[in-house]
ROVEXTOR-715958 format. One record per residue (C-alpha): residue in one letter; x, y, z; residue number from 0. Coordinates in steps of 0.001 Angstrom, whole numbers, padded with zeros to 6 digits, always signed. Layout:
N
<site vovex="A" u="X" v="Y" w="Z" sepa="NUM"/>
...
end
This chain:
261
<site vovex="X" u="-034667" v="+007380" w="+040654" sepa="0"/>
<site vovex="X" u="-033616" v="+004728" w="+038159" sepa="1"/>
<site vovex="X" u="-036125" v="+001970" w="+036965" sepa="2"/>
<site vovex="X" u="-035890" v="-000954" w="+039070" sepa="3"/>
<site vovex="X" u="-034850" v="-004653" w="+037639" sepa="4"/>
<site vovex="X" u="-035721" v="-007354" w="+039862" sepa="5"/>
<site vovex="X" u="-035286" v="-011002" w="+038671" sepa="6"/>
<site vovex="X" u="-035771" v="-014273" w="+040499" sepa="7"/>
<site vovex="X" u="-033648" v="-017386" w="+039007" sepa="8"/>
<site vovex="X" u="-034236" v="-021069" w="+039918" sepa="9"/>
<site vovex="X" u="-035510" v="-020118" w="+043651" sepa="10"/>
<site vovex="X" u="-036369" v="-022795" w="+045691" sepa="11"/>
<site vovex="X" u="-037502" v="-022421" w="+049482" sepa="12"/>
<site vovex="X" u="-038937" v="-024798" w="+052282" sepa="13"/>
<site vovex="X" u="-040722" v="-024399" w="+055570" sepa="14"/>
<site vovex="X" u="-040018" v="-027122" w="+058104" sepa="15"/>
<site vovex="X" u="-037613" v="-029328" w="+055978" sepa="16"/>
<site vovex="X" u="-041082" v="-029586" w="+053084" sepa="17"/>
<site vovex="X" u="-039950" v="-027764" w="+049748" sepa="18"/>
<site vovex="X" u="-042789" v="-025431" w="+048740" sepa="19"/>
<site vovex="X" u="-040930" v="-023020" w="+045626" sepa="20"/>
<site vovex="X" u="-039558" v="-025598" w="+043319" sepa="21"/>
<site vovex="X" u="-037118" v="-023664" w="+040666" sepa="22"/>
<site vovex="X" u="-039080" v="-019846" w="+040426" sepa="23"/>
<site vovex="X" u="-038530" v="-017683" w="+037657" sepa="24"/>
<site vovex="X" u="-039614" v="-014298" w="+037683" sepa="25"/>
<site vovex="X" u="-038993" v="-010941" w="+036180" sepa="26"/>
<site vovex="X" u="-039701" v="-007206" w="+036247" sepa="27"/>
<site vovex="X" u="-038840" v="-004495" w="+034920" sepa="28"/>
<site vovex="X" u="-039520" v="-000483" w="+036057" sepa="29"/>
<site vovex="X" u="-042988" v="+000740" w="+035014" sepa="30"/>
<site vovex="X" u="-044160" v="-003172" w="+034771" sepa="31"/>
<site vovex="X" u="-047381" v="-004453" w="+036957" sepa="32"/>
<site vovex="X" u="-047345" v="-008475" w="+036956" sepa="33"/>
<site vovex="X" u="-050115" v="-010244" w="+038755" sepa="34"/>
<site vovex="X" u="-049630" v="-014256" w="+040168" sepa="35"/>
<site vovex="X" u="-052210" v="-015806" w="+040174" sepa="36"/>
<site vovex="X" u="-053362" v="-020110" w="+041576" sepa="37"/>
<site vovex="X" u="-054966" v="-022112" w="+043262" sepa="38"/>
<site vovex="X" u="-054949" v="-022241" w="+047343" sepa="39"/>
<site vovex="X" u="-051641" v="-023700" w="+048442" sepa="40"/>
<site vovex="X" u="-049459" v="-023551" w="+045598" sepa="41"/>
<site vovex="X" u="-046953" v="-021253" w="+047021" sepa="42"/>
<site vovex="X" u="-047753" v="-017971" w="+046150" sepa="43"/>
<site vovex="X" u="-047517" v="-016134" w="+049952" sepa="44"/>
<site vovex="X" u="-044540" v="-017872" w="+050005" sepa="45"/>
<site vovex="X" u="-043250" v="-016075" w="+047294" sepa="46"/>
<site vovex="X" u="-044201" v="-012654" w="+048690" sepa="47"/>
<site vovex="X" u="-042702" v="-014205" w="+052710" sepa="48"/>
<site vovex="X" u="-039826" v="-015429" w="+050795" sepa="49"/>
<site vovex="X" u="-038357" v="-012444" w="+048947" sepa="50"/>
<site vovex="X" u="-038925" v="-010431" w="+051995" sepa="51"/>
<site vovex="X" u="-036496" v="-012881" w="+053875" sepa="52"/>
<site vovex="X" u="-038866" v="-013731" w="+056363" sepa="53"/>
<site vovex="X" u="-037347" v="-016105" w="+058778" sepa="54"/>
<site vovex="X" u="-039875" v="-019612" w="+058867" sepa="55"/>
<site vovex="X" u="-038559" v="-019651" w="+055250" sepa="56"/>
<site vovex="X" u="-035345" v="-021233" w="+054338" sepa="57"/>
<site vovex="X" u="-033783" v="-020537" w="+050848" sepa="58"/>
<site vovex="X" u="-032586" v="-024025" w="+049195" sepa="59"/>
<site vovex="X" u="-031451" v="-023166" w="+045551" sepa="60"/>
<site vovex="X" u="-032196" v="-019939" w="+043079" sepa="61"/>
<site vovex="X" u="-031071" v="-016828" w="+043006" sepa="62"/>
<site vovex="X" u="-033082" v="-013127" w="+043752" sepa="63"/>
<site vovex="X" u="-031092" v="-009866" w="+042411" sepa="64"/>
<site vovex="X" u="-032381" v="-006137" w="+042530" sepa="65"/>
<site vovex="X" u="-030200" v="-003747" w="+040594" sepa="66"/>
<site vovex="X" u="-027738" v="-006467" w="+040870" sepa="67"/>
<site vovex="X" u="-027184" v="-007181" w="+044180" sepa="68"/>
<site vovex="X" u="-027993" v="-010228" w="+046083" sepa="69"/>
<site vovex="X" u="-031396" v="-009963" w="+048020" sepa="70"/>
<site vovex="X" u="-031245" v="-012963" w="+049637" sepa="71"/>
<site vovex="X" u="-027500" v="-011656" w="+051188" sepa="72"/>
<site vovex="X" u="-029516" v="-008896" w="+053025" sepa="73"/>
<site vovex="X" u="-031349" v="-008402" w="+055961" sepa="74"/>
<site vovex="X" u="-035143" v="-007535" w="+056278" sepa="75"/>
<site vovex="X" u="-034100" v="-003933" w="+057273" sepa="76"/>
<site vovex="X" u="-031745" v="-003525" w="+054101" sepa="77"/>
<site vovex="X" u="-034232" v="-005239" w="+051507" sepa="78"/>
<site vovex="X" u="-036547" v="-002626" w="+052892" sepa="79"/>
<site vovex="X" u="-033922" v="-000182" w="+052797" sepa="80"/>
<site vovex="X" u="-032683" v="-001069" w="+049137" sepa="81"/>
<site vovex="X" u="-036716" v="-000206" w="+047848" sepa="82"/>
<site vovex="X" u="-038713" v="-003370" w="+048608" sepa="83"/>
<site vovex="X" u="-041882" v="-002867" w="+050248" sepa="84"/>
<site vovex="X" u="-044799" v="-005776" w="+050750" sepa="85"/>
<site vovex="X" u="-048061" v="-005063" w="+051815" sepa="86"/>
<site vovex="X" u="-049078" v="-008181" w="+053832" sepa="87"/>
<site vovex="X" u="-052494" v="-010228" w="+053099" sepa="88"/>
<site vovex="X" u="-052604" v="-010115" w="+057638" sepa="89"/>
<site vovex="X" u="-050880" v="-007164" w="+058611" sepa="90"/>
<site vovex="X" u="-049706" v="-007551" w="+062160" sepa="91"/>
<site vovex="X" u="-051372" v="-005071" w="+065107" sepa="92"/>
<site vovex="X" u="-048709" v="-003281" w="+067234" sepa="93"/>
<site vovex="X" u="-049939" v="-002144" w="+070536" sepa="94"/>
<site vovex="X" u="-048572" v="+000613" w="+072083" sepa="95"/>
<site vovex="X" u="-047121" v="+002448" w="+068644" sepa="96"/>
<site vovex="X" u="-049062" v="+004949" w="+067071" sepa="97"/>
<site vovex="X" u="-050114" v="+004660" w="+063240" sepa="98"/>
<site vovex="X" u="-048269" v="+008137" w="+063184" sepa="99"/>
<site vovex="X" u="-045572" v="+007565" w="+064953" sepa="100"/>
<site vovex="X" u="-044910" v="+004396" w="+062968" sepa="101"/>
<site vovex="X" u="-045223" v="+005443" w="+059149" sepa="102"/>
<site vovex="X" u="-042635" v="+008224" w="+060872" sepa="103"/>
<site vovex="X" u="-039925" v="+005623" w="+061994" sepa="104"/>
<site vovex="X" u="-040108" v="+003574" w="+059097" sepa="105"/>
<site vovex="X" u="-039846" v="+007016" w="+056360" sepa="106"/>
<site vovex="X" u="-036700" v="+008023" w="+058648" sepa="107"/>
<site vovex="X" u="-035451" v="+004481" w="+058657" sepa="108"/>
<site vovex="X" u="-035942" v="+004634" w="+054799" sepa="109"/>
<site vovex="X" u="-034261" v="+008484" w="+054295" sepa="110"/>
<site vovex="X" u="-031116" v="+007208" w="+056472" sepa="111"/>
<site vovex="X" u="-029256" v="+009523" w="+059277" sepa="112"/>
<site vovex="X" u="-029081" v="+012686" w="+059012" sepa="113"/>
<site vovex="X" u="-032066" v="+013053" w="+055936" sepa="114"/>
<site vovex="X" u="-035177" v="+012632" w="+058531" sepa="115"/>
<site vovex="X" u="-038221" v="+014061" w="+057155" sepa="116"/>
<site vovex="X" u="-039553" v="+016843" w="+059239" sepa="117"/>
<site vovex="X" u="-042476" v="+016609" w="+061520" sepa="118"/>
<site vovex="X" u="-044719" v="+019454" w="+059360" sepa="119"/>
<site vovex="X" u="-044205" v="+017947" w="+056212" sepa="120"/>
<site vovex="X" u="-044434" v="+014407" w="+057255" sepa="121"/>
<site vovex="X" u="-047886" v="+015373" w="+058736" sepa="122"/>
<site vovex="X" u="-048855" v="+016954" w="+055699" sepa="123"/>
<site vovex="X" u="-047972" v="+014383" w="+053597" sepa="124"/>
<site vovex="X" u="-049565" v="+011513" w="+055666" sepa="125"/>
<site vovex="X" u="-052834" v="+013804" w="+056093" sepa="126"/>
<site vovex="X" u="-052835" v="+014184" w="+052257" sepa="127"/>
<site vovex="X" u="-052254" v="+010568" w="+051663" sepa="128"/>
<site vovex="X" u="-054801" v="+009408" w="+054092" sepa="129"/>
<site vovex="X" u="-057383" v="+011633" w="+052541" sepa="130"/>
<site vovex="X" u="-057228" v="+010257" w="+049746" sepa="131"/>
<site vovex="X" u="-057497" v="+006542" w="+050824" sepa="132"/>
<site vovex="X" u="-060268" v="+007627" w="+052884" sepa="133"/>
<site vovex="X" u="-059020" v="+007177" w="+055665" sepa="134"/>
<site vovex="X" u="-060494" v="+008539" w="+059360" sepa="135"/>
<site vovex="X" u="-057993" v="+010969" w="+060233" sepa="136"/>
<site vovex="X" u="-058348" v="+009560" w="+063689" sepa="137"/>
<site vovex="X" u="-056683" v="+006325" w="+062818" sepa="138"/>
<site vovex="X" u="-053370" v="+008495" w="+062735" sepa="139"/>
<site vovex="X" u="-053093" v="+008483" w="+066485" sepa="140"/>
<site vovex="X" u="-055040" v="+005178" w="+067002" sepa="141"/>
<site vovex="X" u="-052104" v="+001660" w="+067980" sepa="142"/>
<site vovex="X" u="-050991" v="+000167" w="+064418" sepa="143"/>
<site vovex="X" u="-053971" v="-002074" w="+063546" sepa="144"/>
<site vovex="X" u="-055404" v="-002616" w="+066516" sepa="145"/>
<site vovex="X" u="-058820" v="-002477" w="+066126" sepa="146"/>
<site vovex="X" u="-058898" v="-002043" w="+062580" sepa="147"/>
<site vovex="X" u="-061345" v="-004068" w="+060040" sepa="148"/>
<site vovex="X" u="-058995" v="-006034" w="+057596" sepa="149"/>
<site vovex="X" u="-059983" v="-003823" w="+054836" sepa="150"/>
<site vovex="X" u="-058713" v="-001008" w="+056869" sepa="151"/>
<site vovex="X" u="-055791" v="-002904" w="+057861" sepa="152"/>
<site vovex="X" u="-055611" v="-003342" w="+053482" sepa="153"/>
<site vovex="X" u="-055838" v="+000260" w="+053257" sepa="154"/>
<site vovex="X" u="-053049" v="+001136" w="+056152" sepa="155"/>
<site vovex="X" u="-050543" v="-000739" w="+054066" sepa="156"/>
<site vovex="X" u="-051140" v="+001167" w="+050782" sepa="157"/>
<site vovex="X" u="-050869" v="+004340" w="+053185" sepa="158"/>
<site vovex="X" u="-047412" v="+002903" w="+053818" sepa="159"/>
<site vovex="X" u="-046493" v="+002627" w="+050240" sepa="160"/>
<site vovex="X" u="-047743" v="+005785" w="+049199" sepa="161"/>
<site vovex="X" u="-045190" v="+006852" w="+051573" sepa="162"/>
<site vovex="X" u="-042326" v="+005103" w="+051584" sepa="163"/>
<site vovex="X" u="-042478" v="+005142" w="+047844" sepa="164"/>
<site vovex="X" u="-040413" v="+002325" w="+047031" sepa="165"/>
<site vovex="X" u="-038964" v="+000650" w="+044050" sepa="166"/>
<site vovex="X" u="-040716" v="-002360" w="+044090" sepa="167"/>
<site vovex="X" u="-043660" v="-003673" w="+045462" sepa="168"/>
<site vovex="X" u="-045338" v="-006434" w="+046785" sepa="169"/>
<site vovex="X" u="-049021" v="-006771" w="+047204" sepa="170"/>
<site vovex="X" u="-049702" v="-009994" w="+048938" sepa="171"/>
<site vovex="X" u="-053813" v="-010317" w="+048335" sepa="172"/>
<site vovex="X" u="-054253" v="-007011" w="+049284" sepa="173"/>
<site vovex="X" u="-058069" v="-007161" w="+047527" sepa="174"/>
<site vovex="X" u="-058584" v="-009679" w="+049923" sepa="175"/>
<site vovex="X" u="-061794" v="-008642" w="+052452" sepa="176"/>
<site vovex="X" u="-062403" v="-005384" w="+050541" sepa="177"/>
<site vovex="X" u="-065865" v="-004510" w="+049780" sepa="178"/>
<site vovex="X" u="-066137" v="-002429" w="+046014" sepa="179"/>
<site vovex="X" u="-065918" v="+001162" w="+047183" sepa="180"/>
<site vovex="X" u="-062427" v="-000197" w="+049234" sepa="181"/>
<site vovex="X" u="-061411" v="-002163" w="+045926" sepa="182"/>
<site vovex="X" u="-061407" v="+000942" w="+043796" sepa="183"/>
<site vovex="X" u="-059610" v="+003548" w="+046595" sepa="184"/>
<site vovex="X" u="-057062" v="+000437" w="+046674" sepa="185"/>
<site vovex="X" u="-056636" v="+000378" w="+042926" sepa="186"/>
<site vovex="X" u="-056655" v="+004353" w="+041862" sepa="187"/>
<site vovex="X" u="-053633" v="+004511" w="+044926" sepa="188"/>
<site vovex="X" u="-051762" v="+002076" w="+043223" sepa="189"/>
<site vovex="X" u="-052490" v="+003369" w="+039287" sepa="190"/>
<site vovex="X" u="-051188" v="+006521" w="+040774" sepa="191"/>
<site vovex="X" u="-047974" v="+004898" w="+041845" sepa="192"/>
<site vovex="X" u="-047552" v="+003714" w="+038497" sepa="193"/>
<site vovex="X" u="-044406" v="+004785" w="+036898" sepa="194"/>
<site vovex="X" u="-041462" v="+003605" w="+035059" sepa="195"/>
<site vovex="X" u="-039413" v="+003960" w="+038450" sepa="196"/>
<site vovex="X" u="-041446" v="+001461" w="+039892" sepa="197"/>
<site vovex="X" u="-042526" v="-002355" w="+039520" sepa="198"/>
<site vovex="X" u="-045373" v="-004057" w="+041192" sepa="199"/>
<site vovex="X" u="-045931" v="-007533" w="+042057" sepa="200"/>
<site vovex="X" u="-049637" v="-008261" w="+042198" sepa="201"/>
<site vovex="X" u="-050505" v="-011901" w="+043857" sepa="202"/>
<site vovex="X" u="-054353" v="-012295" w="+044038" sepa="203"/>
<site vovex="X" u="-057440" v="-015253" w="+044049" sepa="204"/>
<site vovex="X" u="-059460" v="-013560" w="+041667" sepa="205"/>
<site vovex="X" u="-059739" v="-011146" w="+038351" sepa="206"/>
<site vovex="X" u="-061763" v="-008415" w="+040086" sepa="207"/>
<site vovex="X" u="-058424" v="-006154" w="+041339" sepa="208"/>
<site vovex="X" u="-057305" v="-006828" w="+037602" sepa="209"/>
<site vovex="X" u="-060469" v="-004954" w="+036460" sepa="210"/>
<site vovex="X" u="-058732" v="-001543" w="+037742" sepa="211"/>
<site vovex="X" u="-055199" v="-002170" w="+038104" sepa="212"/>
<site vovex="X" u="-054557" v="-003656" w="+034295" sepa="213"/>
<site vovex="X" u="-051595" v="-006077" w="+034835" sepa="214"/>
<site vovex="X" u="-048765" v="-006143" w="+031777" sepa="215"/>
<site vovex="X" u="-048133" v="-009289" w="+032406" sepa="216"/>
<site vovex="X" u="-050273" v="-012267" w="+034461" sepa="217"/>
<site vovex="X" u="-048897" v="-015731" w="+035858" sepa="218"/>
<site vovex="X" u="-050118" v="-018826" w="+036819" sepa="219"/>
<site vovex="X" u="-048419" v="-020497" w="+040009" sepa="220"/>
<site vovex="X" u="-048659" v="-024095" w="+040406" sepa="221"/>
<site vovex="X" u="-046404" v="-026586" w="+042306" sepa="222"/>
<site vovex="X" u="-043972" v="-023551" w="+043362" sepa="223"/>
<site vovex="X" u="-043311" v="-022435" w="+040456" sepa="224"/>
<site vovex="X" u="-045217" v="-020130" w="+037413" sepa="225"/>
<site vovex="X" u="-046200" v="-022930" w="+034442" sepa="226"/>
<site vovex="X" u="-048249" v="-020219" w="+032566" sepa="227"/>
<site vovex="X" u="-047727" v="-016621" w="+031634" sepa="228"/>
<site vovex="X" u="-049685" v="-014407" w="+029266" sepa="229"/>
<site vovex="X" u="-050996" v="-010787" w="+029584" sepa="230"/>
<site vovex="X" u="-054792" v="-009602" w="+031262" sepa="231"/>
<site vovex="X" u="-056912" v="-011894" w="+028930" sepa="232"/>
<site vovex="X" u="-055023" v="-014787" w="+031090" sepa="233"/>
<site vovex="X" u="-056841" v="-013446" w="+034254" sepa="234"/>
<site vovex="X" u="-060035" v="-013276" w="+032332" sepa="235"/>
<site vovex="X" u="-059627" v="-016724" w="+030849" sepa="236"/>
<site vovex="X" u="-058732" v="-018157" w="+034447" sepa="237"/>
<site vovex="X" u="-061804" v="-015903" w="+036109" sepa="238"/>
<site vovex="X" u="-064091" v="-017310" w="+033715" sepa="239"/>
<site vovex="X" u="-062971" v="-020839" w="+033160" sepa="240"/>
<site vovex="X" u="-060781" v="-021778" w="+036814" sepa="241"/>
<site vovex="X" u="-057392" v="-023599" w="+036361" sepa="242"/>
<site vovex="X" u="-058451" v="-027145" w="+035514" sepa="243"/>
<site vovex="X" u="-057833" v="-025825" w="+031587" sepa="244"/>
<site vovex="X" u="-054268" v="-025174" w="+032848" sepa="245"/>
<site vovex="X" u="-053856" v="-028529" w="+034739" sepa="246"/>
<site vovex="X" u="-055421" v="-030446" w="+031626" sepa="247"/>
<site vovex="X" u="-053099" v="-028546" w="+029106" sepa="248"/>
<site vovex="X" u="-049667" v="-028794" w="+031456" sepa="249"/>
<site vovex="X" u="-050960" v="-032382" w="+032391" sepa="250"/>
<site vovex="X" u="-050221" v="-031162" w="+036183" sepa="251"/>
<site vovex="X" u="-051996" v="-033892" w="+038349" sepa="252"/>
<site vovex="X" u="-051959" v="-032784" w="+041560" sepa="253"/>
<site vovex="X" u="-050941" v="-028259" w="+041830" sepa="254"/>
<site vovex="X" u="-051169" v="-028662" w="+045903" sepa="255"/>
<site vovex="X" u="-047857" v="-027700" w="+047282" sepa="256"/>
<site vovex="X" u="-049072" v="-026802" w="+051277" sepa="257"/>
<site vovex="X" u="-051772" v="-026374" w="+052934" sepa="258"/>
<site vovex="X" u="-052302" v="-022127" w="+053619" sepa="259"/>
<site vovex="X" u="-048621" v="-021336" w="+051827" sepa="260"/>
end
């Protein structure tokens, strides 16, 4: 599998006719991890929605590529398809669909007609995965988040990417309701996905995911678009200190783009 190159040019997206990315500029490369990280409405889920081509977001402006071709020209299915994955900060329950039965679909719907994976290894391979997320083998045969605690909703969509094994990914707050033991079965599943094939996308509220998963790069988001970048010291500077340094020293007055976006 060749490394990955994903950039984002100049993108600019809205959500009922109010502009929340104003001009984005974002790269990465195979083998890099970059964490986003601001304050409470500045865009970043957006971001994550946005690249996914979710459909309550309309592209205005700006430009996404991966391996050259034209994200935003493709469907949900074929971003997903082409090696883009995002594990969602409030994963939606499915009633009526296995865990199992799901993972499945979406792996066959990955491989493409004709390549399906077979039933025995598939099983394997989800058993092995699960193990070692800790998950109840139970929850294989249980409806797709129904009834799941949101950390175990968190750890169902790193299951997911251990499986799918995509390109790039996108972890929308995944630390996000995770108590420490969850935190550090998140992290070692993603360090082990580490590799020069791959890029990751890290958007988080605070340092303490960046304490296992070491970033290469970090960025601060403000007013829909990244102002700051630097590498981990940045999330340790912004852990310790909040954003008002960042504010003062860009003279940013007011980094509120939408309320919950």
């Amino acid at each position: 599998m060749a490394a990955p190159h994903f950039v984002v040019n100049g993108l600019k997206a809205e959500i009922e006719g109010k502009e929340i990315l104003k001009g984005l500029n974002l790269e990465i490369k195979g083998g890099e991890i970059h964490a986003i990280m601001g304050p409470n409405g500045t865009g970043k889920s957006t971001l994550a929605s946005t690249l996914m081509g979710h459909p309550k977001y309309e592209v205005t402006g700006g430009e996404v590529t991966f391996d050259g071709e034209d994200v935003l020209e493709m469907a949900v299915d074929e971003r997903s398809r082409a090696g883009l994955f995002l594990a969602m900060q409030y994963p939606a329950e499915i009633s009526g669909v296995t865990n199992a039965d799901f993972l499945r679909s979406a792996i066959n719907v990955r491989r493409g007609e004709g390549n399906e994976i077979s039933l025995i290894r598939f099983i394997r391979q989800m058993e092995s995965k699960m193990k070692e997320l800790d998950i109840d083998p139970a929850f294989a045969q249980r409806y797709l988040n129904e009834g799941f605690s949101g950390g175990e909703k968190k750890r169902n969509e790193i299951l997911q990417m251990m499986l799918l094994e995509p390109k790039l990914v996108v972890l929308d707050e995944i630390d996000s309701g995770l108590d420490i033991d969850a935190l550090k079965i998140v992290a070692a599943a993603v360090n082990t996905m580490r590799s020069p094939e791959r890029g990751f996308l890290i958007i988080t509220h605070y340092q303490r995911l960046l304490n296992y998963v070491k970033p290469d790069f970090v960025h601060v988001m403000m007013q829909g678009r990244i102002v700051k970048s630097g590498g981990p010291e940045l999330a340790e500077r912004l852990e310790a200190e909040g954003y008002d340094w960042v504010k003062e020293e860009l003279g940013i007055v007011d980094e509120t783009v939408g309320q919950g976006v």
